[in-house]
N, C-alpha and C positions, 0 to 999 in steps of 0.2 A: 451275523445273525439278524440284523437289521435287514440286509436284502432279502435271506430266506421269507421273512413275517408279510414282506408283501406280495408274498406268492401265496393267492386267495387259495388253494389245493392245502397248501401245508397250515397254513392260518385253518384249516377247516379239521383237520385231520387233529389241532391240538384243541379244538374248541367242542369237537365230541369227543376227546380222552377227558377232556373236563369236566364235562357233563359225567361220562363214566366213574371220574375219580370222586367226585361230589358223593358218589353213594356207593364206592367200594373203601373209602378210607372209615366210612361208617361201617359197613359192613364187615373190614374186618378187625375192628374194635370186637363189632355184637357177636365175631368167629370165636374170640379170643377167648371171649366173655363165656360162648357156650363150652369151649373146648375145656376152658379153666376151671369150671361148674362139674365137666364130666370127670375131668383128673383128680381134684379133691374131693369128688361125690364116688368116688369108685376106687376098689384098689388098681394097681400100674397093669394088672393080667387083666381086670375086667376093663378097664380103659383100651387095652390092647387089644381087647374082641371086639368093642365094640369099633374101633378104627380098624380093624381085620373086617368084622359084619359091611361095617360101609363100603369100604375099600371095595371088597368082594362085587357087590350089587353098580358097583362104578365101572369094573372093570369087566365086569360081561357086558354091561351096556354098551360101553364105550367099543370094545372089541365086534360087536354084531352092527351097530351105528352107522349111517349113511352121513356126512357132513352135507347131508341137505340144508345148510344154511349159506357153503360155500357155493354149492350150485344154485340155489337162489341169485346171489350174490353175483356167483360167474356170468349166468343167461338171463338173471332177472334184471340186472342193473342195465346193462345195456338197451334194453328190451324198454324198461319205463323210459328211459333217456329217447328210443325212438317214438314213446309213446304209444308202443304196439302193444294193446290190456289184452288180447288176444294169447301174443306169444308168453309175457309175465303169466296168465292164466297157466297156461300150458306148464309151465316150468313151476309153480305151487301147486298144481296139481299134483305132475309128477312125485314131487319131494314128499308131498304128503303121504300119497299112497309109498312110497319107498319107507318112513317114518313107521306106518301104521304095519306094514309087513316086517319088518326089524327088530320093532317093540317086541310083537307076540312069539318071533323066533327067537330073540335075548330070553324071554320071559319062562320059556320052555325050558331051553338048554339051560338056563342059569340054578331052572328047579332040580333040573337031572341030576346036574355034577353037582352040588351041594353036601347030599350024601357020602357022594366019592372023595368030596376034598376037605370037607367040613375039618376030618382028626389034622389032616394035616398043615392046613391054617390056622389052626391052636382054637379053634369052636367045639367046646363041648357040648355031648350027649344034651346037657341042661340048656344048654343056650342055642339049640340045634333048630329048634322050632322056631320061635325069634327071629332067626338067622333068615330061616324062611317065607318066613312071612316079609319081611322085608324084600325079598326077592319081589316082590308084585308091584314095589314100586318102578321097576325095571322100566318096561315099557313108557313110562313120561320122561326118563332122563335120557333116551334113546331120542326122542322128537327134538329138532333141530329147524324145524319150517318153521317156526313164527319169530325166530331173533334174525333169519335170515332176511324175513320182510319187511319188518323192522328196521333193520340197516339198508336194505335197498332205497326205502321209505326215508333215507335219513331222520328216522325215531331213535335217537340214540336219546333221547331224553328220557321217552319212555322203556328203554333198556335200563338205565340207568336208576329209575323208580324200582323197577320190578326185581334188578338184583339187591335192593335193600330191606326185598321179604321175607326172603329162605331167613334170611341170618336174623332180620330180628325175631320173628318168631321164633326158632332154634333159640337166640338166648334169652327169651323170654319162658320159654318151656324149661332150659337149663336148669335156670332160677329158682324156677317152681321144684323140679326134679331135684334139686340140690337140696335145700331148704325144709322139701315134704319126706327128704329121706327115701324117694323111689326106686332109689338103684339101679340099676343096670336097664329092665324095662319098660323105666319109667324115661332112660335118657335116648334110648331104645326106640321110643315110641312120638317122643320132641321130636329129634333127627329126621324122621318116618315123614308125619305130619308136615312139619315147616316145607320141606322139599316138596311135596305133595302138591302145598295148596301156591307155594312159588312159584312153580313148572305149571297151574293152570291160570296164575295171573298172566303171566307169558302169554298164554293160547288168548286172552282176553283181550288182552291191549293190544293183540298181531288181528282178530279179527273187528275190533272199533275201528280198528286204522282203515283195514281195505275199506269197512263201509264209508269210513269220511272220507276216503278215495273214488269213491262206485267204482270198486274192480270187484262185480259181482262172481259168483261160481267159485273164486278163487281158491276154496279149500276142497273140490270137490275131488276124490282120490283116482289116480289113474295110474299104468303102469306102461302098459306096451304102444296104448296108442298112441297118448303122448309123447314117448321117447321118440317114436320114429319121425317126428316133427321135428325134431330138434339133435338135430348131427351130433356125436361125441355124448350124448348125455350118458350114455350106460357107461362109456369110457373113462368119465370125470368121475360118476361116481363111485366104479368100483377101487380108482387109484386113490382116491383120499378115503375112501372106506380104510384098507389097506394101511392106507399112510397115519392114518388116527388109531385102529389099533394098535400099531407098532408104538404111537408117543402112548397108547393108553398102556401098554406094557412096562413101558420103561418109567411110567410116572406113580399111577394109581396101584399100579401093576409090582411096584418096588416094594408096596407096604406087605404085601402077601409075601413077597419074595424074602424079606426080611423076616416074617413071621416063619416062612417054612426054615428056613436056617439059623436063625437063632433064637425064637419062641415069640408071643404075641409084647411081652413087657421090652423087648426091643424093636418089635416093631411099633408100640406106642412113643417109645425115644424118636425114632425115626419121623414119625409123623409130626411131632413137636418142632421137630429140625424146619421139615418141611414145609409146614402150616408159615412158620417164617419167611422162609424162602419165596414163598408163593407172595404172601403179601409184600415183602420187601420188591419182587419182581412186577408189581401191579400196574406202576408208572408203563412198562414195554407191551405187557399185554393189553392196555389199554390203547395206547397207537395202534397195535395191531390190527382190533377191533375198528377203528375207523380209517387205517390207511388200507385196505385192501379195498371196501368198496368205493373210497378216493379213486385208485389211483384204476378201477375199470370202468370209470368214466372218461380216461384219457387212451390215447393212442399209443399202443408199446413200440411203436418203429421211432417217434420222437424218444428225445433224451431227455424229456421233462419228468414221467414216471423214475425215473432212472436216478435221476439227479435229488424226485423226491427223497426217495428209497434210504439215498446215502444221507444228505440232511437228518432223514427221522433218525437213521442209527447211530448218526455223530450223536446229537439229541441226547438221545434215548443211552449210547453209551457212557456219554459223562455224567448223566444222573447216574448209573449203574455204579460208577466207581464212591460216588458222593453216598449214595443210597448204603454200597459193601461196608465203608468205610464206619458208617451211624449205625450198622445191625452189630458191628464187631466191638463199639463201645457199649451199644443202650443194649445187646442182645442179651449177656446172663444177669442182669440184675432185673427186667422184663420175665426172664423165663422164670427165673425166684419170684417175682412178686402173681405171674397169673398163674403158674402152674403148680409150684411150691417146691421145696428141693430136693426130691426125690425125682427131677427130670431134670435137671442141672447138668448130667451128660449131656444132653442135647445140644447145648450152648458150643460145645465141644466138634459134634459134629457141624454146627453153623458155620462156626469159623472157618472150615472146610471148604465149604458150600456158598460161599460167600462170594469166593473168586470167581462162580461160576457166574453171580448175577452180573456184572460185566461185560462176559462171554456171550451170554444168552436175551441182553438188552440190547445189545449194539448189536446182534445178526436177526433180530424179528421181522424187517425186513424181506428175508431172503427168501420163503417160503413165499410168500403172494409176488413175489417181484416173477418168480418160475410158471406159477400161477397165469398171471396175467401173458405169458410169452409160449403157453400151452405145452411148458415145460414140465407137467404134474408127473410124471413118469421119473423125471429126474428127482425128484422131491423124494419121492419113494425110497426112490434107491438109494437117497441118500441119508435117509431116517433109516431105513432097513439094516444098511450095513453099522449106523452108530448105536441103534437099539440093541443089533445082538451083540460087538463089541463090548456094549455097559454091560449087558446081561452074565457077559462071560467076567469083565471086570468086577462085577458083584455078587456073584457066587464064590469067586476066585479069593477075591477082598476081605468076603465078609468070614470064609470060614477058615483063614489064616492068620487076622487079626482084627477080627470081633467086627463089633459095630461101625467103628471108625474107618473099618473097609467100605461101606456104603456109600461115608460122605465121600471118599476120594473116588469110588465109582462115579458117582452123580456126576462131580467136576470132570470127569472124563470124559465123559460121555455128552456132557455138554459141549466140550470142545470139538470134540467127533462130527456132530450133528455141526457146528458153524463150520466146519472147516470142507466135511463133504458135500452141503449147500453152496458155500463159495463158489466152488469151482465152478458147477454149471450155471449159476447164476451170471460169471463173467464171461462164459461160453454166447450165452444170451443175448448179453448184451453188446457182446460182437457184431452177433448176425440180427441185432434188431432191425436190420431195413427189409428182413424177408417180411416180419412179420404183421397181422394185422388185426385190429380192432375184434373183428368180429370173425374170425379162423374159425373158431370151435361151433358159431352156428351156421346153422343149414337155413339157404335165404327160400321162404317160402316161393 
């Protein structure tokens, strides 16, 4: 461990997960805080629409969504390291216009089917309106260009500020909501707001930065011309388009799926489970967020990316078992104390779900390691085939025996996902002496 720490690359990659952890272990205290506010301020069916309403506006974003933070990252990163403000222009240009055409198409389609799906996500007649209005936040959780700059920027500090807004707001409106007795669209309306004004503190600190940079124009929107400057860009981004609705399917996408099979008061069990899950998992997502633009500052034909890769998920694995281990004691007397004991099943399904965070810390890696060796095609396929495998596992699960089918979906479906990543990942790393630095761009 001693050797790893003086490899400046890995020393960096744990010094902006720190940065990031500094304001996500607050954050998600202030999650918990708002979550807890809405389950005792609401009965377990109106808790359940309103994590259906969320869910809902998450998962058409995320489904129509360009991971233009990834292509920043893929063509930007490289681009600053050459110092070419030309080609970086070129590539936040792109993303933005990509962003800004996404948003209005999510925005559209998410109003349409509403109507259509509303009865069958447990959203009533009363709460139909609401539901849609809320749709309009659509368009800012679609935008992806300014956390992408951000990290190219190595600003993980100021990432790190900006995710400690949604949530305190959020539970500061809770509070209020809880307390003033507003009910449903007074929790409604917190939710709404905090996201809102989160997602433009983002745009703010992504455009301070380029100006203390002078990489002027940098937000200005383009689509065709741009692309043709820059080899593979349509290519990159319609496969992690693609590849991000499949995880938005199988994640955000669960909460729905759960409401349409056994009603919204088991899909508010579910999200309780999961709200855990997530934050228990935070330590690995936070690596992830600073090992992918680490490691496309390095050369994928050397075994240094390679060797990072395995380090972070040694790392990152044996926190996951330490981490399972502490959610499986402190998790039901936590879910009794912030949610109260009418979600106590949940605790139930944790236990489940638990084994997956070991699964799923120790292979975060694998997706940017395919990434960086212009292996995104494999990535796909290998999310495609574990998302519908869970999908089948979770309709199968849940309607033969209840709730507790989901969590053993989830854990399956986790494993799916690390084990069809695997393989091409080691395929890669065979033939890493074909590959090189800058494959994916076109040299002007």
């Amino acid at each position: 461990m001693k050797h790893w720490f003086s490899d400046g690359a890995f020393r960096a990659i744990v010094r902006n997960a720190s940065y990031l952890g500094s304001s996500n272990v607050v954050s998600a205290l202030l999650g918990l805080l708002a979550l807890a506010c809405a389950g005792r301020g609401m009965s377990p069916a109106l808790f359940g629409t309103l994590v259906v309403v969320q869910a809902y506006a998450k998962t058409v974003s995320d489904i129509a969504k360009f991971q233009t933070w990834q292509f920043v990252v893929q063509f930007g990163t490289p681009a600053l390291a050459r110092q070419d403000v030309t080609r970086f222009r070129d590539v936040t240009g792109f993303s933005f216009g990509l962003d800004l055409a996404s948003g209005a198409v999510a925005l559209v389609g998410g109003m349409i089917l509403l109507p259509l799906l509303s009865h069958a996500v447990g959203i009533s007649p009363a709460d139909f309106w609401w539901a849609l209005g809320y749709c309009t936040l659509i368009p800012t959780m679609t935008a992806a260009t300014p956390m992408g700059i951000l990290r190219s920027i190595d600003r993980f500090d100021l990432i790190a500020m900006q995710q400690a807004i949604t949530p305190f707001l959020r539970a500061t409106g809770s509070v209020a909501a809880y307390f003033g007795h507003l009910g449903f669209p007074g929790f409604l309306a917190t939710w709404y707001v905090s996201s809102l004004l989160g997602d433009g503190a983002l745009w703010l600190f992504a455009v301070h930065e380029l100006r203390r940079q002078k990489i002027e124009h940098a937000l200005r929107p383009g689509l065709f011309a741009p692309a043709r400057r820059i080899k593979g860009a349509w290519d990159f981004v319609w496969t992690t388009n693609f590849a991000h609705s499949i995880w938005s399917a199988r994640n955000a996408g669960s909460n729905v799926l759960v409401g349409i099979m056994l009603g919204p008061t088991a899909a508010g069990l579910f999200k309780v489970a999961l709200t855990f899950f997530d934050a228990a998992g935070t330590p690995a997502s936070l690596m992830q967020k600073s090992f992918y633009p680490e490691i496309m500052r390095m050369e994928p034909s050397s075994t240094r990316p390679w060797k990072l890769g395995l380090r972070s998920a040694a790392l990152a694995g044996g926190l996951g078992v330490l981490v399972a281990l502490l959610v499986i004691v402190v998790g039901k007397p936590l879910i009794s104390l912030v949610f109260g004991h009418q979600y106590l099943e949940s605790y139930n399904l944790l236990q489940v779900m638990s084994a997956a965070l070991v699964v799923s810390m120790a292979g975060f890696p694998l997706e940017s390691l395919l990434y960086i060796a212009s292996r995104q095609r494999a990535a796909l396929v290998a999310q495609a085939l574990a998302a519908a495998l869970y999908a089948a596992l979770l309709i199968g699960l849940t309607h033969y025996i209840g709730i507790m089918g989901a969590a053993i979906a989830y854990f399956g479906g986790q494993c799916l996902e690390a084990v069809f990543q695997l393989i091409p990942t080691i395929a890669a790393y065979r033939k890493r002496h074909t590959l090189s630095h800058y494959a994916p761009e076109e040299v002007r």
